[in-house]
Residue, then its C-alpha position, 0 to 999 in steps of 0.5 A: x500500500x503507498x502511503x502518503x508522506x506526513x511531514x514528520x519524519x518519526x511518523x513517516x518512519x514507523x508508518x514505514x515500519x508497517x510494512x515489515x509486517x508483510x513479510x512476518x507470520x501472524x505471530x510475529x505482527x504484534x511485535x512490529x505493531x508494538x514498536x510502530x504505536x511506540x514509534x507514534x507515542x513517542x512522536x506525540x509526547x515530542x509534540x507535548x514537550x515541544x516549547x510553543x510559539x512565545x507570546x508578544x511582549x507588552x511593553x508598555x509600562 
């Protein structure tokens, strides 16, 4: 299956690890399924830790 890429490479590199899954047993997806919604949780807590946009300066005093 193609898939689209989404601009993060930590995505784009564990949705790619899905495909490793293709040439495994049934048994053996699980491991490749755990290590891709690994891979997604720990892009997601990166985005959670990532400092925000700073807010504008008031500098009227």
């Amino acid at each position: 299956m193609e898939r689209a890429a989404t601009g993060d490479a930590r995505v784009d590199a564990a949705l790619a690890r899905l495909g490793d899954a293709d040439h495994l047993t049934t048994d053996g997806h699980i491991e490749v399924y755990e290590d891709v919604h690994q891979g997604l949780r720990d892009a997601l807590a990166a985005l959670d830790a990532s400092p925000g946009p700073t807010p504008p300066h008031d500098h009227r005093s």
